[in-house]
N, C-alpha and C positions, 0 to 999 in steps of 0.2 A: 539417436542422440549424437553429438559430436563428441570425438575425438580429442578436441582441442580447447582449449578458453573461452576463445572465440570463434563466432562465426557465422550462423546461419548458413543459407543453401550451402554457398564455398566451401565452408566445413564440414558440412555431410557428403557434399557432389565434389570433392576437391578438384577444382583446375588445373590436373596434375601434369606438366609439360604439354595440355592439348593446345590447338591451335583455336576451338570454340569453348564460349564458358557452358556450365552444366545449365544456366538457365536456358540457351538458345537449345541444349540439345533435349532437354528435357519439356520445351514449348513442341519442338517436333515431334518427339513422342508422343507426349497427349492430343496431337493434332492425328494421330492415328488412333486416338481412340473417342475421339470426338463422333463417329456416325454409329459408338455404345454410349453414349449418355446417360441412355435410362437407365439400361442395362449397368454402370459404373457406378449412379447415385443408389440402384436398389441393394447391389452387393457392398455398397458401403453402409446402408442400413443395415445389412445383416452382420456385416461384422458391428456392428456398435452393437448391436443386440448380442453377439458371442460376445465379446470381449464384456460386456455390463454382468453377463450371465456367469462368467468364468470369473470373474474379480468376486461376485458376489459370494459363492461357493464357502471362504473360509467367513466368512458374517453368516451365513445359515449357521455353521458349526457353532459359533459365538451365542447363537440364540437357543440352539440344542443344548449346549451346554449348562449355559445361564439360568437358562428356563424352564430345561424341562429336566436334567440330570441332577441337578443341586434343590432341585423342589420335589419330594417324595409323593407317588402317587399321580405323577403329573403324566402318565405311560401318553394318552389320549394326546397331550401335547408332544412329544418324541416324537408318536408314529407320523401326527399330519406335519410335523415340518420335515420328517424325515424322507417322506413322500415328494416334497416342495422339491426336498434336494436330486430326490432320484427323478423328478421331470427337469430341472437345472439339466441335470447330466444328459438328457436324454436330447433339451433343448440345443445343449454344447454340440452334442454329435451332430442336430440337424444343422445349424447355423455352418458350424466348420465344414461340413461337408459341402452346402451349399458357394459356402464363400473358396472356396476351394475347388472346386468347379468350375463357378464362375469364372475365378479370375484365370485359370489355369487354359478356358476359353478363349477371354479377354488376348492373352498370350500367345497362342496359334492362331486367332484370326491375324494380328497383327502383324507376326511372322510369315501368314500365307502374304498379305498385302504387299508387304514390302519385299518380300524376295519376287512379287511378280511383276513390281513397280522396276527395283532392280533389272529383271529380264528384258523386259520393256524398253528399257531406258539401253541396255547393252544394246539391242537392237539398234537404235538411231545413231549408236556411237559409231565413227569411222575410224578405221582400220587404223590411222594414225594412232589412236588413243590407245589399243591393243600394242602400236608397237613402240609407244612409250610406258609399257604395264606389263610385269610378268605376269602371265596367266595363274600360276598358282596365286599369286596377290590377291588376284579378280574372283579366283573360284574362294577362296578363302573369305573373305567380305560376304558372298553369297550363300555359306555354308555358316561357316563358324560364329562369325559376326552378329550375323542374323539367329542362330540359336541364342548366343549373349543376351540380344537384345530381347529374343521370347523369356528366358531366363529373369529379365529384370524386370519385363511387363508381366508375365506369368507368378512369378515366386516372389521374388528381392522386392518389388514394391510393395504386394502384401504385406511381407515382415514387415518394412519400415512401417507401415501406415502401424499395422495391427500391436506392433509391440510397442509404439510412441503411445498406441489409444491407453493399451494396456499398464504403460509403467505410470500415466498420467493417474489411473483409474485406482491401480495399488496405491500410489502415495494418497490419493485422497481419501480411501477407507484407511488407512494406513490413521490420518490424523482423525476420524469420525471415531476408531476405536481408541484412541490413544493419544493426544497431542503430543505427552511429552518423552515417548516413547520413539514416536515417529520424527521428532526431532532428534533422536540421540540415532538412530538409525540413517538419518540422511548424510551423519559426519562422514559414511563412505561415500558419498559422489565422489568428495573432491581426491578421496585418496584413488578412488579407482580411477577417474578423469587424468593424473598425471601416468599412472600405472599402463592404464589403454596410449596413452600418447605418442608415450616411449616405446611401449610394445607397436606402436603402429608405425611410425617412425623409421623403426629396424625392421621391421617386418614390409614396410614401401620398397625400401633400397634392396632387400634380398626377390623381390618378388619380379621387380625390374632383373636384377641380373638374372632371375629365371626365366623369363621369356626370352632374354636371350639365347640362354643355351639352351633351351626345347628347342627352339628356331635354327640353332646351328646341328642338332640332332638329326632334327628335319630334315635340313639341307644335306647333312652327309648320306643320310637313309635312301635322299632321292638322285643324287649323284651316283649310290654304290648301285642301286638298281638300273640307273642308265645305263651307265657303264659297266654293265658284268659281264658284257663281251670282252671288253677292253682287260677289265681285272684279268678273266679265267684265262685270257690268248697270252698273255705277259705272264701270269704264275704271280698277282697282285694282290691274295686273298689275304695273306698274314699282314702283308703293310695296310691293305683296307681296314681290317679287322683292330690294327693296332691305332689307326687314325680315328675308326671311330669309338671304340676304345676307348682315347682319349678326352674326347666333347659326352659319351655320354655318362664318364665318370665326373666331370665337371658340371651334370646337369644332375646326378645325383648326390653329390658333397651338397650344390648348394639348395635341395629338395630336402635333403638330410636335415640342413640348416635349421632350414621352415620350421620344419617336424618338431626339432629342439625347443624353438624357443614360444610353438604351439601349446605345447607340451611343457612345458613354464608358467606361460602367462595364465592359463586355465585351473591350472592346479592353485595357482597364484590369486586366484582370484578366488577360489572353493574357500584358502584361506582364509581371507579376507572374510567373506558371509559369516565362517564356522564362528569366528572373532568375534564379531556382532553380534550371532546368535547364543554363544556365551552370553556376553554381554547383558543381553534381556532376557536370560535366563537369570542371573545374577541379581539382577535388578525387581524381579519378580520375586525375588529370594525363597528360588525353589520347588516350585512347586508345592504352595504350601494352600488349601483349601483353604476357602473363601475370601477374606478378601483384610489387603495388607494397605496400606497408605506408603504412595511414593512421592515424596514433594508435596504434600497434602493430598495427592489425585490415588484412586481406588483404580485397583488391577483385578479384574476376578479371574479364574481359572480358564474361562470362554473368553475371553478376551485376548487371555494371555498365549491359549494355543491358535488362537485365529491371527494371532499378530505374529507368531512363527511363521505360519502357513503364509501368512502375505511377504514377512521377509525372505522365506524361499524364491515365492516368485517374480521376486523384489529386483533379484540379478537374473533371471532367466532375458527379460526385453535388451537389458543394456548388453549381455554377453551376444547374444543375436544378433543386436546394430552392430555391434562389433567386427561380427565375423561378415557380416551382409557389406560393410563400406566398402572395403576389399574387391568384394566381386562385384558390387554395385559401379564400382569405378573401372575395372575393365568392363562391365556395358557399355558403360559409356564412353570410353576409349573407343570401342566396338561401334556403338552410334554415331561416332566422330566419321570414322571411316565408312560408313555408310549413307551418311547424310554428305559426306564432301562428293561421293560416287555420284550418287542420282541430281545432284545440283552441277557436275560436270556439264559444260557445256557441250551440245550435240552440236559437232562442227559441220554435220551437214544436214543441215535442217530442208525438210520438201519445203517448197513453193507454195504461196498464199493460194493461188490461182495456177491453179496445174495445166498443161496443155497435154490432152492425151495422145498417145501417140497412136491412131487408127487413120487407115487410107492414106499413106503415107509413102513415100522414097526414100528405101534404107539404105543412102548411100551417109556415109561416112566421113568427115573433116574435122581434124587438127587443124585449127586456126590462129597461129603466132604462140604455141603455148609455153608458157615459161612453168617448171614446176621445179620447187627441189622439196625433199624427203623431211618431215619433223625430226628437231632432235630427237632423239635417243639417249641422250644420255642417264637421265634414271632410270630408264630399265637396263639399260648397258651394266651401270655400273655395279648392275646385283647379280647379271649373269657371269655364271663361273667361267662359262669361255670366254667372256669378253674380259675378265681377269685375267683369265691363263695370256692371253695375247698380248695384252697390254704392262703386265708384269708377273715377271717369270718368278719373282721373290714371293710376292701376293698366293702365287698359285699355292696346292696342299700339295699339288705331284712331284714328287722326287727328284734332283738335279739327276741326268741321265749321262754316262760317260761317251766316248765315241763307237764304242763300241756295240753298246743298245743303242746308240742312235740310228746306227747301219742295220741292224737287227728290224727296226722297228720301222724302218723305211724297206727294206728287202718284204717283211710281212704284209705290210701295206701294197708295196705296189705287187703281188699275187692277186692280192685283193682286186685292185684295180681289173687286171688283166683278165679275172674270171668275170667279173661283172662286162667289159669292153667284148669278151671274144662272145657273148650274145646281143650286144651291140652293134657291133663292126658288123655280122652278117648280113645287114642289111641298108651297112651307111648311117654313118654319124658325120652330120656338120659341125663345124667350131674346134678352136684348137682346144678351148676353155672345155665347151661342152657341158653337160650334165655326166661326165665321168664319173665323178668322186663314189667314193664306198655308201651301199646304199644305207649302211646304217647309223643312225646319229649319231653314235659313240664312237663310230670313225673321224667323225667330223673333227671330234675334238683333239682325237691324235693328230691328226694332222694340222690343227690347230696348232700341238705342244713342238709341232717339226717345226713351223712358219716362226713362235717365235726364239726357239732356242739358239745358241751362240752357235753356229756350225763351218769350222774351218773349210775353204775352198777343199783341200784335199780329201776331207770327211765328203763334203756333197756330190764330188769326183763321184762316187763309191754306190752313191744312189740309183737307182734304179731311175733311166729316163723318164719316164712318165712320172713318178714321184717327184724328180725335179722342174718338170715343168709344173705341175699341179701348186709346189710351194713357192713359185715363183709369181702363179696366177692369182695364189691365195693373197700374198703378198703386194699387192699391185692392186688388189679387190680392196683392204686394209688400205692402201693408202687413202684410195680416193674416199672410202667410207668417211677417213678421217677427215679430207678437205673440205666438205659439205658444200660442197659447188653444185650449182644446178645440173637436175638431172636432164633438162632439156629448157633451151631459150631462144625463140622464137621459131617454135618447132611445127611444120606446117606437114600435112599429111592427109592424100585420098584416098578413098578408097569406094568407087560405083559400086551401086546397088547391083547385087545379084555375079560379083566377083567375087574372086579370090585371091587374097593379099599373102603372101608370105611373108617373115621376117628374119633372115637371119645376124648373125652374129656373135662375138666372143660372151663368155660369161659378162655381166655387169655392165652391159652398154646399153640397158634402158627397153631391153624385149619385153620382160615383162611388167613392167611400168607401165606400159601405152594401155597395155589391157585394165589391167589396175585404175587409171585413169577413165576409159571410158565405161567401164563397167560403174563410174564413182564411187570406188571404194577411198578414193583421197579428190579433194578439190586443189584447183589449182591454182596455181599465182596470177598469174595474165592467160589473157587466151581466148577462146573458145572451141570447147569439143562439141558439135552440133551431127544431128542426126536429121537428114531431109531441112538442114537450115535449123531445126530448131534446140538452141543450149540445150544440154542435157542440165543443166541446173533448174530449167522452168519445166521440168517431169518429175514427176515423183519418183523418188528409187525404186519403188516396186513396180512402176509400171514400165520404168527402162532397164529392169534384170531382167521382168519374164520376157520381152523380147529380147535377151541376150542368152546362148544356152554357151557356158562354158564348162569346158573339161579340163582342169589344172592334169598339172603332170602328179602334183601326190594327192589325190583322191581322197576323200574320208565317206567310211561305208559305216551307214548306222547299223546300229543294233537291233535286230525284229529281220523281218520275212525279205527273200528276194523282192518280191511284188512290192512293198513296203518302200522299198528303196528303190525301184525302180518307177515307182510315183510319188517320189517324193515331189513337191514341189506343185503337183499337176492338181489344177482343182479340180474341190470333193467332190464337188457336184454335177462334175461331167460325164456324161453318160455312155460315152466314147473312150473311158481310160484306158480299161482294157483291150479293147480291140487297136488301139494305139500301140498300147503296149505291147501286145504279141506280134504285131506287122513290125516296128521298131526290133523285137527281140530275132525275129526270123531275117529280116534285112542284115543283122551283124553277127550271122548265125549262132547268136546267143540263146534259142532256144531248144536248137538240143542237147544242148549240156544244160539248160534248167531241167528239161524233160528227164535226165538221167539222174537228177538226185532226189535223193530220198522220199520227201514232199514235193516237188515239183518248184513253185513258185512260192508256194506256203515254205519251202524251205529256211530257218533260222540261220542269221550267220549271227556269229558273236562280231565285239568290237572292231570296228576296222574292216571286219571281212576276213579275217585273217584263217581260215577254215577254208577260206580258196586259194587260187590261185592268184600271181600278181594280175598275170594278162586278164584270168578271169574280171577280176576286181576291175580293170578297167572298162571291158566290155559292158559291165555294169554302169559304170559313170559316163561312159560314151552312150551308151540308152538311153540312161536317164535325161541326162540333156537333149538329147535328140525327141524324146518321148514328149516332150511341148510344142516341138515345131517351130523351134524361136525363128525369127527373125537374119538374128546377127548369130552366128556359128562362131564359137572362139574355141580354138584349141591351144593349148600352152603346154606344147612340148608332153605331147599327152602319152605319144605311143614310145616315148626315150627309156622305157622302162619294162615293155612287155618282150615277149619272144616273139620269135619272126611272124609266126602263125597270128598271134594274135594281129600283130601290126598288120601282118596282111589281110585280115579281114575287117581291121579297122580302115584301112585303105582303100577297099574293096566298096565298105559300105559310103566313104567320103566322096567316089568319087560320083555315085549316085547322088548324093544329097545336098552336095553344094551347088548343083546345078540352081542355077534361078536363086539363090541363097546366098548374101554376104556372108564370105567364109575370113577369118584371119588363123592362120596358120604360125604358130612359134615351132621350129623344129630345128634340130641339128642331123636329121636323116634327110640324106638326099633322095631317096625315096619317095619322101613326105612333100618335099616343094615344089620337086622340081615341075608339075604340072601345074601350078599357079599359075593365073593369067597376070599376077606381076608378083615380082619378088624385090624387096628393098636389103639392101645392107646397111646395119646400123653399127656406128663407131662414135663415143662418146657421146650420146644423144643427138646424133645426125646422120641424117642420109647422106652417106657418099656413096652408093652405087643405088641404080635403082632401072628394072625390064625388067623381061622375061630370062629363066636357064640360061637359053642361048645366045642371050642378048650380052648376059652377064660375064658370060665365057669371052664373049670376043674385047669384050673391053680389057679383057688380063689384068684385071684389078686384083681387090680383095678378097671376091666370091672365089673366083677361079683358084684360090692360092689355098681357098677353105676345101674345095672340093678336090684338086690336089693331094694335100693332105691327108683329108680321107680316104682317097684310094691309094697313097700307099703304106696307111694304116691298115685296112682293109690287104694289101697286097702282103704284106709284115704277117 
């Protein structure tokens, strides 16, 4: 029942600040439950049969009373209606059980469907859409959302249906035993209709400002665990502690709130019934045996306790909607965002008519391509670094004097230095590099250096590498902001069965190309073609699994080595294994499987994180390798292990690029310098482009990179 005067749907589904009304979201819904039809019309027979069965309940008593209690000797009539009632009771348990069930069914089908519709649809989404979307957003929609939404197909639309049948059902025996009773009793709608209003009204605005502050609770909860390196190396706990502190006494004042005026309205309303229930108590005058004239109409004693019994559960349906709109309205807030997700457009949609790519020439071309990057800005502007950088007032971190600034730049660049002096042993290209501190929450400190006010004399004081790196960062922020194309008219070879290298500083478009030809983003103008043919007229899966790439940060599932080291490779091949152990002994990664615990049955937890880094690469370097692709992509794969491992990542590269398109991202010279060509890339262009040696003699930019390096390397 509504809330308000007015209304129909809008006042039960209110339109409350969404962007769709409740009928279009509440058409979607039932369009998910349209392949239960039968299955929806039969569990709505059975609740009409509980709810007929449970109204009836105090009209038996009316008739035991009437009938068989006030007519002496009538036992024979007692026992058989008494019987009637105890198969009612017995009927109530079956029906409720069944309809409870069902719909409770109804509800986890629906929730299986669309979180798998959701999956589904993630899939066909390109990488731009993730990077206008924070992940917790997207996991949230898929989690939370989606229980709302089993919640209000499971539970909340029962209630409404069930208690709308039921409060119908009371009022109409209501007037069968009584007309003028049941008129003096309806005088409470209108007063509980204003009562619920106001209580709903005040109870909207607190309920909104409550999601806010879970949500800023949230956010501190996931900030403080990010950053607990950051907290514990600075001596951060008491300030973290007092920041959050703050948000999550502001989300218990206004939870406190709720609780109050919950805690009002109910009592509030108990009132109201007892009032009433005086009332035709009063009116019956008494409980007085057999039978009294009210207005000229006759009240007997089974009437009179049957018409209590209905005005009990007179308020039980309206107290229900009540609390059911509430959360019926976050569903469907929930449904909003759920139904706007899987109606996103899939920006890269395969091709009517696909061209497979078999018997083929994998050679490689950039053909005039123009691309630049999708805004960002709504997911920008909810990430807290992109805060921290863009306004140092906005941020929650502490103004810092010059003092800790120097502190926190001296600590940093150790940092650096420990992570470089396993680097440098083997050659790092780029002045940019893949240096910075390996872990996220460094990121952000340095984040807080790049944008804080920092006198020349203060930045004197830093540690050289920390000054170039806020300088890099710095220059990376500008152009982010110009949104200038990443590349235009950008033209690029690469023969079948070579090896391309790429170097270059951070942010000049290395790993873009790969991005690009893998189509993880499509492009403005162009063509990236493979043997001549777009990769637009292939299907993405059929132009990933001839690409086998190895990013520089890795992600290792959860379950068995073997597990992960076929991931990707199909079930059905008969050859996995024996793939896999020639791939595992080629990077002599199998005998350090052979030395743990299970062997290959071995468990890693999330990430990997139970081995080692280098290990964890060797893994992902398999893995890719373990199909045989095609096109070999590495992306600055080995800028992250120890020498050892790098060496036997190199060891195994240089056997298998052979006869294989290899493209190589690396800042180890190591890693290139045996390419049969090497380009350098600056702002999304080749300005230098040979071999090593080719590169050298020109005394360009390579030469200036490699330079560098050895006398970092020399340092």
């Amino acid at each position: 029942m509504s809330m308000r005067p007015k209304g129909g749907l809008r006042s039960l589904f209110g339109d409350r600040g969404r962007k769709l009304s409740s009928k279009t979201l509440l058409s979607w819904i039932f369009s998910y439950l349209k392949p239960y039809k039968k299955t929806l019309i039969r569990v709505n027979i059975f609740l009409v049969f509980l709810m007929l069965i449970q109204s009836s309940l105090p009209l038996i008593i009316q008739i035991i009373i009437d009938n068989g209690v006030f007519f002496a000797g009538n036992s024979q009539f007692i026992l058989n209606w008494t019987i009637i009632y105890i198969i009612s009771l017995i009927g109530t348990f079956t029906f409720e059980y069944l309809v409870q069930l069902k719909f409770g069914t109804l509800g986890q089908k629906v929730m299986y469907k669309v979180r798998t519709d959701l999956f589904n649809h993630l899939q066909d989404m390109s990488m731009s859409y993730f990077d206008q979307h924070l992940s917790g957003d997207i996991i949230s929609i898929c989690t939370n959302d989606v229980d709302l939404l089993n919640e209000f197909v499971g539970h909340y639309l029962l209630i409404i249906i069930s208690q709308l049948l039921s409060l119908g059902l009371i009022i109409g025996f209501m007037f069968v035993l009584s007309p003028a009773l049941a008129l003096v009793s309806l005088l409470i709608i209108p007063i509980y209709l204003i009562t619920a209003w106001v209580f709903q009204k005040s109870l909207k605005a607190s309920f909104m400002i409550s999601r806010k502050k879970i949500s800023k609770v949230t956010s501190a909860l996931q900030e403080n665990i990010a950053g607990a390196k950051i907290i514990k190396a600075f001596g951060r706990e008491e300030a973290a502690l007092a920041e959050f502190d703050k948000v999550n006494l502001e989300n218990y004042l206004i939870n406190l709130k709720i609780h109050k005026m919950v805690s009002v309205f109910f009592p509030f309303v108990e009132l109201i019934s007892t009032f009433f229930t005086i009332l035709i108590v009063f009116i019956y005058g008494g409980f007085t045996f057999g039978q009294i004239s009210f207005f000229g109409l006759v009240i007997t004693t089974g009437v009179f306790v049957a018409f209590l019994n209905y005005l009990t559960k007179f308020f039980r349906p309206i107290m229900a909607i009540t609390l059911a709109t509430n959360i019926i309205e976050s569903s469907l807030a929930a449904s909003e965002r759920i139904y706007l997700l899987l109606n996103e457009d899939v920006s890269l949609p395969d091709p009517e008519h696909p061209i497979e790519l078999k018997n083929i020439n994998w050679q490689v071309d950039f053909k005039n391509v123009t691309f630049i990057y999708p805004t960002t800005d709504s997911k920008s502007l909810k990430n807290p670094q992109f805060k921290l950088l863009m306004s140092s007032k906005k941020s929650q971190m502490v103004e810092l004097d010059e003092e800790t600034l120097i502190q926190i730049a001296q600590k940093l660049g150790k940092m650096l230095n420990i992570q470089k002096s396993m680097d440098l042993s083997t050659g790092e290209m780029g002045s940019g590099g893949r240096r910075g501190p390996p872990a996220k929450a460094w990121k952000g400190l340095l984040m807080r250096l790049c944008i804080a006010k920092i006198g020349q004399n203060v930045f004197n004081q830093f540690p050289k590498n920390v000054q170039e790196l806020i300088n890099e960062q710095r220059r990376l922020i500008e152009h982010k902001k110009s949104r200038g194309p990443i590349f235009k008219n950008f033209d690029l070879n690469v023969p079948e069965g070579q090896t391309l290298a790429i170097a270059g500083e951070t942010g000049v478009g290395k790993t873009t190309l790969i991005k690009l030809l893998c189509r993880f983003y499509d492009i403005q103008e162009g063509e990236i073609l493979i043997d001549g043919i777009n990769i637009k007229n292939v299907t993405k899966k059929d132009l990933r699994d001839n690409i086998g790439l190895v990013p520089q940060d890795n992600f290792l599932f959860e379950g068995s080595i073997k597990e992960n080291l076929l991931y990707g490779f199909k079930d059905n091949d008969i050859n996995a294994e024996s793939k896999m152990l020639e791939i595992s002994k080629l990077l002599k990664l199998h005998d350090f499987i052979e030395l743990m615990p299970e062997k290959y049955e071995t468990q890693l937890i999330e990430n990997g994180t139970n081995i080692s880094i280098g290990q964890r690469q060797l893994i992902a370097f398999a893995r890719a390798l373990i199909n045989d692709p095609k096109i070999l992509i590495l992306d600055e794969a080995t800028s992250s292990v120890d020498p050892y491992s790098e060496l036997l990542i190199q060891e195994a590269l240089d056997k298998i690029r052979k006869n294989r398109t290899t493209i190589i991202i690396a800042h180890r010279l190591s890693t290139i310098k045996n390419a049969d060509q090497i380009i350098v890339l600056d702002q999304g262009k080749i300005i230098e482009k040979g071999t090593h040696e080719q590169l050298l003699e020109l005394n360009g930019k390579y030469k200036k990179l490699v330079e560098k390096t050895l006398i970092e390397i020399q340092s």
